[in-house]
C-alpha positions in Angstrom: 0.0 0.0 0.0 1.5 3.6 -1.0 0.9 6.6 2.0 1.8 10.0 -0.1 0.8 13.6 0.9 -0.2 16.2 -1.6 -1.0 19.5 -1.6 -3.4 22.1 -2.9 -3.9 25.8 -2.0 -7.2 27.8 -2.3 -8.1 30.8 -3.8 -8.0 33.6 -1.2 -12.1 33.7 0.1 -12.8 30.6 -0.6 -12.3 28.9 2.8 -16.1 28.3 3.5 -17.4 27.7 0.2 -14.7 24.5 0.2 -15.5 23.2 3.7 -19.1 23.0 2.8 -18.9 21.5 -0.7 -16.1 19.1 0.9 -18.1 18.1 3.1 -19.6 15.3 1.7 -18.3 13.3 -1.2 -20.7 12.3 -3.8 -21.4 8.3 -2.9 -20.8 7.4 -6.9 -17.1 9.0 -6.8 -16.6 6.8 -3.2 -17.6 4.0 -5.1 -15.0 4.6 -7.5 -12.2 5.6 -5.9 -12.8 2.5 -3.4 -13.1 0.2 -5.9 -9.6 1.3 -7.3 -7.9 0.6 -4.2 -8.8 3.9 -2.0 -8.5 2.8 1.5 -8.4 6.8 3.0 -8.1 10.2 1.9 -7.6 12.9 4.3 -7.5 16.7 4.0 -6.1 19.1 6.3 -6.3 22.8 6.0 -4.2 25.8 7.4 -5.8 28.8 6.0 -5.4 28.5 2.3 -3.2 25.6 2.3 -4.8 22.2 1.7 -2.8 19.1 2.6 -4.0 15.5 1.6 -2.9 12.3 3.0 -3.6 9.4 1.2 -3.5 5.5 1.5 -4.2 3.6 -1.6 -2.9 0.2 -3.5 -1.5 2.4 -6.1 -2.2 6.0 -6.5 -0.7 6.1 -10.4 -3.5 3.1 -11.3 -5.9 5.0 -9.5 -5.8 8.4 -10.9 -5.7 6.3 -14.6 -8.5 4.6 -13.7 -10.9 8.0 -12.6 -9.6 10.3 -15.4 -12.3 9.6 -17.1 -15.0 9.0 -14.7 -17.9 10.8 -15.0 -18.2 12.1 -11.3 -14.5 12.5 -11.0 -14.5 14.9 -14.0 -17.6 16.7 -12.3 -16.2 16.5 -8.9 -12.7 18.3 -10.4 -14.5 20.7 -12.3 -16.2 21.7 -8.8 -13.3 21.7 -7.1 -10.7 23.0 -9.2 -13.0 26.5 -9.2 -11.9 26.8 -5.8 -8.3 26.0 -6.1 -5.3 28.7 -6.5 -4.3 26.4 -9.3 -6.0 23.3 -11.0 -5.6 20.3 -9.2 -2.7 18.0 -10.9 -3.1 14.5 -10.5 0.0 13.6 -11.9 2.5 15.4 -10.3 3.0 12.5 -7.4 3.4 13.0 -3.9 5.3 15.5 -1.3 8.2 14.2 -0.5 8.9 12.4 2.6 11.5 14.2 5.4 10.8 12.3 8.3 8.9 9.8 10.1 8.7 7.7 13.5 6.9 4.3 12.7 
């Protein structure tokens, strides 16, 4: 199983607007993204600055497998409006500096 943090930033004002939309995933993209080996997705925010920690089987095979999902691609769209910056799937994970296991 792959553990990889991402990050995101807001647009400046937007901080409400993304908690409530956030707050509930549409159950069809859930679906989706657990049935290509989603086992959690977390998101922490510090002001503008969102930070995502994931644990999937295999977060390249999973981004493949939703780029073309219809509620992923609504679910972006929705998102990405309140993002300082389009969300980029691709560009992999932060990268790791330290950790006590």
């Amino acid at each position: 199983m792959e553990r990889l943090a991402l990050r995101t930033r807001l647009k400046p004002g937007c901080e409400e607007v993304y908690d409530r939309e956030h707050a509930e995933l549409p159950a069809e993209l859930e679906r989706a993204m657990r049935a290509h080996g989603l086992h959690s997705w977390r998101i922490y925010r510090d002001g503008l600055d969102l930070f995502h920690v994931v644990e999937v089987d295999d977060y390249a095979a999973l981004q493949a497998a939703l780029r073309d999902h219809p509620a992923d691609r609504a679910w972006q769209a929705r998102m990405n409006r309140l993002l300082d910056g389009d969300f980029d799937k691709d560009s992999g994970g932060l990268r790791l500096v330290w950790e006590l296991t």
